[in-house]
C-alpha positions as CSV (number, residue, x, y, z in Angstrom):
1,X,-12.0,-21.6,-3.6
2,X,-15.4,-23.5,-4.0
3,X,-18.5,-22.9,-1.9
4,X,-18.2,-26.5,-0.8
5,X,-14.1,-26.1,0.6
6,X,-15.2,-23.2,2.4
7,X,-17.4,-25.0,4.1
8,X,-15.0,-27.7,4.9
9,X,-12.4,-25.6,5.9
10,X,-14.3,-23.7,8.1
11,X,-16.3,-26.7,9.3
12,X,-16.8,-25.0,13.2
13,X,-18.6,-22.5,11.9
14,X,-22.2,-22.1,13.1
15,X,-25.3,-22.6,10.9
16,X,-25.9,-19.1,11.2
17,X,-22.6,-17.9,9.9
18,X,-22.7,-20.1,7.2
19,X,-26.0,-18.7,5.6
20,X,-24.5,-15.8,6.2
21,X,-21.6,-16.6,4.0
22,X,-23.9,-18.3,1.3
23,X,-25.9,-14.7,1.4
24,X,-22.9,-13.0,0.7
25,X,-21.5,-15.0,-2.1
26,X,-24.8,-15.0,-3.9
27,X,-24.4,-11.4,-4.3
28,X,-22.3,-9.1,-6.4
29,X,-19.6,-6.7,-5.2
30,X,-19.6,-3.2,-5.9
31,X,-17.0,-1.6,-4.8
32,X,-14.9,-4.7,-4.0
33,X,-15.2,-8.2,-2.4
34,X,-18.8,-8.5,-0.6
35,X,-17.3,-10.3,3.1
36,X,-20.0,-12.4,4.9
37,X,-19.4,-12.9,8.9
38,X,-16.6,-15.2,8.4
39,X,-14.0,-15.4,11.1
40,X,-10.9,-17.3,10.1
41,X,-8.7,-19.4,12.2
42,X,-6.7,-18.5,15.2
43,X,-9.4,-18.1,18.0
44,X,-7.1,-20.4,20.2
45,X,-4.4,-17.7,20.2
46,X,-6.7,-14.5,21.1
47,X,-5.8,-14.5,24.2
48,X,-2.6,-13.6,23.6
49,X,-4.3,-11.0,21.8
50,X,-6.5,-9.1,24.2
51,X,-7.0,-6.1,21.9
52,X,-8.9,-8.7,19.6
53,X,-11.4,-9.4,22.2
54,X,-15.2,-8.8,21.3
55,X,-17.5,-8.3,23.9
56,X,-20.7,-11.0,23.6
57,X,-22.8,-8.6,23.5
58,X,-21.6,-6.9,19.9
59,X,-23.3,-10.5,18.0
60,X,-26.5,-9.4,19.2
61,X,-26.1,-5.8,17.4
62,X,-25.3,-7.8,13.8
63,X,-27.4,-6.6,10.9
64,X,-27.8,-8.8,8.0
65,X,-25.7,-8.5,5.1
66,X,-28.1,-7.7,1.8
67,X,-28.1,-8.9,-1.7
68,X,-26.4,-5.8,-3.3
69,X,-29.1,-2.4,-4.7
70,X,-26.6,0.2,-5.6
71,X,-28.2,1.3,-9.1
72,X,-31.8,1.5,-9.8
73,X,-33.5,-1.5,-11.6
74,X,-31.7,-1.8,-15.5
75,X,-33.5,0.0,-18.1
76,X,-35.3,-2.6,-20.8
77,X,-32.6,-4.1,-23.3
78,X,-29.5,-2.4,-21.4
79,X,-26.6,-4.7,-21.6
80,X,-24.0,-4.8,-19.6
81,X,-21.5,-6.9,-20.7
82,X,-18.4,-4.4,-21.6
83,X,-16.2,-5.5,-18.4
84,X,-16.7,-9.0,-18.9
85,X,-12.9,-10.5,-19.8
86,X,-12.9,-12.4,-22.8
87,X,-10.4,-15.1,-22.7
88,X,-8.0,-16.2,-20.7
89,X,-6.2,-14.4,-18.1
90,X,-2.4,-13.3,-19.0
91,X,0.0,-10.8,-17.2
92,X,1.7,-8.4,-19.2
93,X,5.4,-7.3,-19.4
94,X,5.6,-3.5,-18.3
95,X,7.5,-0.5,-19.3
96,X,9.6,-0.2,-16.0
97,X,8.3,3.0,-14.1
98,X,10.6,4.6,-11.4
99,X,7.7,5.2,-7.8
100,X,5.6,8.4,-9.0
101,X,7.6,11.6,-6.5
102,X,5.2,12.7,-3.8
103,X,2.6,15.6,-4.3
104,X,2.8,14.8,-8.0
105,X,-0.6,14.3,-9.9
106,X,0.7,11.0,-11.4
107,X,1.7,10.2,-7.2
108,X,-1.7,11.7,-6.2
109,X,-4.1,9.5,-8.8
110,X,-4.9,5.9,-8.1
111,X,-6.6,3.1,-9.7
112,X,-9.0,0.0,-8.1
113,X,-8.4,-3.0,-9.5
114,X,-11.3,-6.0,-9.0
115,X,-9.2,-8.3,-10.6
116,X,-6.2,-8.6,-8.3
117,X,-3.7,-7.9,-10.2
118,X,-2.3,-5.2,-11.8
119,X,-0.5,-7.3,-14.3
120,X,-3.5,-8.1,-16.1
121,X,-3.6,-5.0,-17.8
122,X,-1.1,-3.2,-20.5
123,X,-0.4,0.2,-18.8
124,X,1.5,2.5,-20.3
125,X,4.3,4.5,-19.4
126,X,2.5,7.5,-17.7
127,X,0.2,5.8,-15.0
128,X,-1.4,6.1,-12.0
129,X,1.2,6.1,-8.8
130,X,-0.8,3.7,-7.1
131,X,-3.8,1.2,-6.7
132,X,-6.0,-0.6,-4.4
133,X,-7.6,-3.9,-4.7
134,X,-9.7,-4.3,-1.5
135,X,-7.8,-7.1,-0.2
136,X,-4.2,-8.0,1.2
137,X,-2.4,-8.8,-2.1
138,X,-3.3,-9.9,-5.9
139,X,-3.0,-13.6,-4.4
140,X,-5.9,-13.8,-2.6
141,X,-9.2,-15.3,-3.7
142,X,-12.3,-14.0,-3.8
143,X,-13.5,-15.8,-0.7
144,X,-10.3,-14.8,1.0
145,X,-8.5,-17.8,1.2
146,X,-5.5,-17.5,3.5
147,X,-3.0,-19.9,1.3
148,X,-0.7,-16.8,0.5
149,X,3.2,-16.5,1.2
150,X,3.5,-13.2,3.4
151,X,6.8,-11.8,1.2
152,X,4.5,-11.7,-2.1
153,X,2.1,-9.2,-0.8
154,X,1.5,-7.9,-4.5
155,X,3.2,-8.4,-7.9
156,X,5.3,-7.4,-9.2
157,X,8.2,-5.5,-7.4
158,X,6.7,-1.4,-6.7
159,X,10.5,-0.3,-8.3
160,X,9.6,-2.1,-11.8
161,X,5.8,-1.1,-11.8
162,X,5.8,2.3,-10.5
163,X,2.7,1.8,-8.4
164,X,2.0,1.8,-4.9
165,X,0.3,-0.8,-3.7
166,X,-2.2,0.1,-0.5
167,X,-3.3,-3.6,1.0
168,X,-6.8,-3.5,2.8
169,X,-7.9,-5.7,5.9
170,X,-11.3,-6.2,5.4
171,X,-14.1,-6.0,8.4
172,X,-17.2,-7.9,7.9
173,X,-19.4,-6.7,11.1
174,X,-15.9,-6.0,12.8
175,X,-14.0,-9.0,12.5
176,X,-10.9,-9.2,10.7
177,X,-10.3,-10.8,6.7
178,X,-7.2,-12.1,7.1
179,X,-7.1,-13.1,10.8
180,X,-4.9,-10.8,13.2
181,X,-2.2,-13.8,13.4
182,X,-1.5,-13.8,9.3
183,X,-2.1,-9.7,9.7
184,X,0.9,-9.8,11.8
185,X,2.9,-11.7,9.7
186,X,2.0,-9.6,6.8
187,X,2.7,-6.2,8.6
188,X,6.3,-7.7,9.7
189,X,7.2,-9.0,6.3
190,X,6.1,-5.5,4.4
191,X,6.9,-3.0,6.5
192,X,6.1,1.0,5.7
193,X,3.1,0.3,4.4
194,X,-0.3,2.3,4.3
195,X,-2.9,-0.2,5.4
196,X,-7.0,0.3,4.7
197,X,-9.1,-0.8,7.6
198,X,-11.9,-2.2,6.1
199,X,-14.4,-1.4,3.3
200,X,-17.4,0.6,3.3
201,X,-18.6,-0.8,7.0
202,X,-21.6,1.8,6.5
203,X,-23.2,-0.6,3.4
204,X,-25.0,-3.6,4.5
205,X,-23.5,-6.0,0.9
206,X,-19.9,-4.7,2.0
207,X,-18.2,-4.4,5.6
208,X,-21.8,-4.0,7.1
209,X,-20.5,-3.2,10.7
210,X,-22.3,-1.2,13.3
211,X,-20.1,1.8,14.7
212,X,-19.5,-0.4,18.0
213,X,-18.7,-3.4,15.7
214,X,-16.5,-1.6,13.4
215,X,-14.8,0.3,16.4
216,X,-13.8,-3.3,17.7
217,X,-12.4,-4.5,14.1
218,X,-10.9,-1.3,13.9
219,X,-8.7,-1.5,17.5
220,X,-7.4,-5.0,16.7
221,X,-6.3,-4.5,13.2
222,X,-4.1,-1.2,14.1
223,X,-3.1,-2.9,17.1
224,X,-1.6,-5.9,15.6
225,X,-0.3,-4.0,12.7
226,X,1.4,-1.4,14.6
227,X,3.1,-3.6,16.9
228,X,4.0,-6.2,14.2
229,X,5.4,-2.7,12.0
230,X,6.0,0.7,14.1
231,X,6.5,2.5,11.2
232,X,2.9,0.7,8.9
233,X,0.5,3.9,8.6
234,X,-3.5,3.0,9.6
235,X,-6.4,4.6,7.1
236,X,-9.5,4.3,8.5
237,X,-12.3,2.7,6.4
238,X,-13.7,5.1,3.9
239,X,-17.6,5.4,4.3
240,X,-19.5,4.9,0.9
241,X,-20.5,9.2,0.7
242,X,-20.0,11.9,3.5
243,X,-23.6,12.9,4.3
244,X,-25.0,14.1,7.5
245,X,-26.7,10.8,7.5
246,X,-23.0,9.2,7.5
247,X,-21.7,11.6,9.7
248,X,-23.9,10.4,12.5
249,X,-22.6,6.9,11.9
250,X,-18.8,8.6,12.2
251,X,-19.5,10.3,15.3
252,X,-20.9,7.5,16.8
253,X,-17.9,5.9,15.7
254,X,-15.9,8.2,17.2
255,X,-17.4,8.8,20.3
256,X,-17.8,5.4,21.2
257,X,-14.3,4.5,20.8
258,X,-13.3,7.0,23.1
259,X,-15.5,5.6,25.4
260,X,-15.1,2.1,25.2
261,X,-11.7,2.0,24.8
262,X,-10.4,5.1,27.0
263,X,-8.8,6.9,24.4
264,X,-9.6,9.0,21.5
265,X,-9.4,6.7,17.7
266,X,-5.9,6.7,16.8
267,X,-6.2,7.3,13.1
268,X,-2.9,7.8,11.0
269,X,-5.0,9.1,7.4
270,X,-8.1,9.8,7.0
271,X,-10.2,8.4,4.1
272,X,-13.5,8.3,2.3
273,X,-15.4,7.4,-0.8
274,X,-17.1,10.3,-2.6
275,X,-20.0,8.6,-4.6
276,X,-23.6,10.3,-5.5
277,X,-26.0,7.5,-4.3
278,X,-29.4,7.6,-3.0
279,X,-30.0,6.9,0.8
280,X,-33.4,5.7,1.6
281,X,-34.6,2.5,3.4
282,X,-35.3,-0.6,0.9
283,X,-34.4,1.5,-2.0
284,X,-31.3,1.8,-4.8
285,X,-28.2,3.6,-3.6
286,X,-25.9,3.0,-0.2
287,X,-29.2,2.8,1.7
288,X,-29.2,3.2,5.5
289,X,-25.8,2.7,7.7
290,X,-26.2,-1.0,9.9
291,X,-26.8,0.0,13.3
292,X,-29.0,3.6,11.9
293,X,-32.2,1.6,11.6
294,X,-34.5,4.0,13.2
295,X,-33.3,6.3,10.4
296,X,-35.6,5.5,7.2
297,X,-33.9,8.3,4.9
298,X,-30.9,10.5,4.1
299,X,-30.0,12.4,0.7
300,X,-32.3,11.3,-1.4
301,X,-30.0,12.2,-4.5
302,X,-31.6,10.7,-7.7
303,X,-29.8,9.7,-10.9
304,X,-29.5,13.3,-12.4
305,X,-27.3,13.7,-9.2
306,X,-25.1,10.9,-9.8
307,X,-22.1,13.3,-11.7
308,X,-22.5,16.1,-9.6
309,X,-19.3,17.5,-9.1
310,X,-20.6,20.2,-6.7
311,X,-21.8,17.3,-4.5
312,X,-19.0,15.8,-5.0
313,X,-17.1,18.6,-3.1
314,X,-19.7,19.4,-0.6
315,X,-18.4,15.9,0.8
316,X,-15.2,16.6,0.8
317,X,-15.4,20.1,2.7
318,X,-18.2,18.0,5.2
319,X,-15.2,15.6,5.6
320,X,-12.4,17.9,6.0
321,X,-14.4,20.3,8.5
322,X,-15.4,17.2,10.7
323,X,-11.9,16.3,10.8
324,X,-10.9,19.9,11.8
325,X,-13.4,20.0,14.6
326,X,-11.9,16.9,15.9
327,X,-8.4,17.7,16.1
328,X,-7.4,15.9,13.0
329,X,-6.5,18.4,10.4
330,X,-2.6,17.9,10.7
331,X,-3.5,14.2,8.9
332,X,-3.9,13.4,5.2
333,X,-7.0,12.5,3.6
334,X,-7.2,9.7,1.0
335,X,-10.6,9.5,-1.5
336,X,-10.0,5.6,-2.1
337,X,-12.9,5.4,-4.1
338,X,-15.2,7.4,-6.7
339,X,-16.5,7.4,-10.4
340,X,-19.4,6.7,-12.3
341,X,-21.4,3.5,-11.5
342,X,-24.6,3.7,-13.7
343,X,-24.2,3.1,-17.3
344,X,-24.3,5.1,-20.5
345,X,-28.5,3.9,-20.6
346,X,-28.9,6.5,-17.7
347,X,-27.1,8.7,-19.7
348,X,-23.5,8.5,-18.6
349,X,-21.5,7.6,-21.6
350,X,-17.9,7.9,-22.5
351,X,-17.5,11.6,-22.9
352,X,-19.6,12.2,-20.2
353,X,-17.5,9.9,-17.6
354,X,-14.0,11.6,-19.5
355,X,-15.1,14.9,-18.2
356,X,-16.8,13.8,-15.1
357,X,-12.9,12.1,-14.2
358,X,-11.0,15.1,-15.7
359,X,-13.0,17.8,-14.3
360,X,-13.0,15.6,-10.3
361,X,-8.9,15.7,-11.1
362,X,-9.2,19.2,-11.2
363,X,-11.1,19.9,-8.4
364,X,-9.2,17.5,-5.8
365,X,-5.9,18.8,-7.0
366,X,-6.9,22.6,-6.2
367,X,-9.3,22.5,-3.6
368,X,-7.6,23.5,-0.7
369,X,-8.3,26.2,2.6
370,X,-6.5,27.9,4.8
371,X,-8.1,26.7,8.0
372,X,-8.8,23.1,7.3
373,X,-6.5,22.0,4.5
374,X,-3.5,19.6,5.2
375,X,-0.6,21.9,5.9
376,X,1.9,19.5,4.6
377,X,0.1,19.8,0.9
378,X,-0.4,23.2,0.8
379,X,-3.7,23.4,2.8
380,X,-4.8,21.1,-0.5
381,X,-8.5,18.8,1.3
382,X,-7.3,15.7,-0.6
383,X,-4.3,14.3,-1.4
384,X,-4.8,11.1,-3.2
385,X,-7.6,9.3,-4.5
386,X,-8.9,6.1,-6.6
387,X,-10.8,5.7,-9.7
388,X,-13.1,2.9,-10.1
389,X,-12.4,1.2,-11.5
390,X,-9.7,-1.0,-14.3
391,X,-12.6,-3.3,-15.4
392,X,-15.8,-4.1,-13.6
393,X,-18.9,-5.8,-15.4
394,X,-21.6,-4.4,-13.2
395,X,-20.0,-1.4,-13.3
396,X,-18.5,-0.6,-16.7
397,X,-18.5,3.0,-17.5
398,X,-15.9,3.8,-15.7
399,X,-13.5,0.8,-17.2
400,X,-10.2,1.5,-17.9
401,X,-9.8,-1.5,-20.3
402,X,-12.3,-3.1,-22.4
403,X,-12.6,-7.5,-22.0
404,X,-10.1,-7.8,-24.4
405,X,-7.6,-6.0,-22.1
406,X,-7.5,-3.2,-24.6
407,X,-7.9,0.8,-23.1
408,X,-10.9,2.3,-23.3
409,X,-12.0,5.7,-24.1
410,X,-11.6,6.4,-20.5
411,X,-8.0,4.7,-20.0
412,X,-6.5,6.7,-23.3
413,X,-8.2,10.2,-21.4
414,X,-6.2,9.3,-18.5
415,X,-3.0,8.6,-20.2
416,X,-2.8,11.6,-21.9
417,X,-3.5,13.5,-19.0
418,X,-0.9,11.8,-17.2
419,X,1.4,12.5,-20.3
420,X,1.0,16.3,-20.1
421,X,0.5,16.7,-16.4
422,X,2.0,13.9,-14.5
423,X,4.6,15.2,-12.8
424,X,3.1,18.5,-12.3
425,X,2.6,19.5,-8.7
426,X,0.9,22.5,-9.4
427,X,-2.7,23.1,-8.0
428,X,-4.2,24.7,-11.4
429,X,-4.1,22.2,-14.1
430,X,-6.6,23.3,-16.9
């Protein structure tokens, strides 16, 4: 969809909303889809959906969404053109794949896909058991549009791929991409699934939500999508890195739920992303939370951080302990995104990102405690996770395949460790 039939299609909008959109779309995603404050149709039916509601109040709390700074300023002559595609798009046939069988490491190990559609790509036999693409199905735009048949909420059929698809309802400053009314719809017509409330709403150039605003969002969606599907499971959005800074952002999540809504946040899986990225006002990295203003800095991790696999897993324990302490250990947690963003100039090259991804496999398979690990998976912390990313121009050193569809150095590492240890379900791996 165009700039211009947004804007005719969403002609009610105010001038402010607009710029906001037109902000947005100027700027480049990182870890999927950048959503300005667009609210899509339907207003004329929330009152049959009071959950939806939003106080007045929560549009005066709105923090601007940000042309995106996640990696420091390129370093003279870097190029970074190895995600680009080159030609025309095409989808492949596959080599059928039966579902990957739970607790596996092939069922465990996931894959982000920018480009929609898994399709796109030549996957071998062995591959990852499931994938995200930070929106409600392969057939949506980049702007959203909701011109989508409900039944065809990704391609192809799970049985002949092999891959679990997770759909995510976006949450720009708490308000719902697609609208609760097609949400519904969706939820009914796919039911079972695992749905991902919203994207990063900690980063002002993704979800950009305040706690309160988020919290809102957050009540509607797993309103409409448990009543529209009893059985649908609700992931709560995973925050960019789990740093104290963050977890002040969660707790005030989490308290004010409570509050506001008179019951504690029913949350069905946990979930977080586990990048290395600076936090520091006006600065490269994830910045500072919207709504955390009076806060001007956090970890101020640096680029020799960046592959820190002891990082890494100081989030995860952060994560899993907070989760004990609030009565949520009996739930699984979900790592739907993590890899290496800055490029082989900052020293991150291909065998550097093979062992970064093979050495993170072997952590999140065997890191596990007694007192806060998920009993179901062997006290493991994590049970599934995504890698960013199949192919991503900003972001390439983590590509799967190259513009040309064909697999990287990266993508052939992963296959063969899928080959020898894919249906393993054994903690030690190496």
């Amino acid at each position: 969809m165009t700039r211009s039939s947004i804007l005719h299609e969403y002609s009610l909008w105010i001038a402010a909303a607009v710029a906001i959109l037109l902000l947005a779309l100027s700027s480049v995603m990182a870890f999927g889809p950048s959503w300005a404050d667009a609210e899509a149709d339907g207003q004329k039916n929330r009152a049959a959906l009071p959950e939806c509601a939003r106080p007045a109040w929560l549009e005066t709390t709105a923090h601007p969404f940000a042309v995106e700074p996640l990696i420091p300023t390129p370093l003279p002559g870097e190029e970074r053109t190895v995600g680009v595609k080159q030609g025309a798009y095409q989808e492949y046939e596959q080599i059928p794949a039966p579902a990957a069988e739970p607790y596996t490491l092939r069922w465990r190990i996931g894959v982000g896909i920018p480009e929609k559609n898994p399709l796109y790509f030549p996957w071998p036999a062995q591959r990852p058991g499931w994938y995200l693409n930070w929106s409600i199905g392969y057939t949506v735009t980049r702007t959203l549009a909701q011109r989508m048949d409900p039944v065809r909420m990704e391609a192809p059929p799970e049985i002949e791929l092999g891959m679990d698809f997770y759909p995510m309802v976006r949450t720009p400053q708490g308000r719902l991409q697609p609208a609760p009314e097609l949400l519904a719809q969706l939820a009914a017509a796919n039911p079972g699934r695992t749905w991902l409330i919203g994207n990063e709403p900690d980063v002002e150039w993704q979800d950009n939500a305040t706690p309160e605003q988020y919290a809102y969002g957050y009540r509607c969606a797993y309103t409409v999508i448990k009543q529209s599907d009893p059985t649908a499971q609700i992931a709560i959005g995973g925050l960019s890195q789990v740093t104290p800074l963050r977890l002040i952002y969660l707790e005030r999540l989490w308290r004010f739920y409570a509050k506001e809504f008179g019951q504690e946040m029913p949350v069905d899986v946990w979930n977080m992303h586990a990048f290395v990225l600076r936090e520091e006002a006006e600065s490269w990295g994830v910045r500072i939370p919207p709504g955390l203003e009076y806060i001007t800095q956090g970890e101020l991790w640096d680029v020799a951080d960046h592959a820190d696999l002891a990082l890494v897993r100081g989030q995860i324990v952060a994560m899993r302990r907070w989760m004990q302490e609030h009565g949520q250990r009996e739930k699984p947690l979900l790592i739907s995104e993590y890899g290496i963003l800055l490029t082989a100039a900052y020293g991150f090259d291909a065998p550097h990102v093979n062992a970064f991804m093979l050495d993170s496999f072997d952590l999140f398979n065997s890191l596990s405690d007694a007192e806060m690990g998920y009993p179901a998976d062997d006290n493991r912390l994590v049970q599934r996770w995504v890698w960013f990313s199949t192919r991503y121009p900003l972001y390439p050193a983590g590509n799967l395949f190259t513009g040309y569809d064909k697999p990287t150095a990266v993508m052939r590492t992963l296959r063969d460790f899928l080959d020898a240890h894919g249906d393993s379900t054994a903690k030690t791996i190496k």
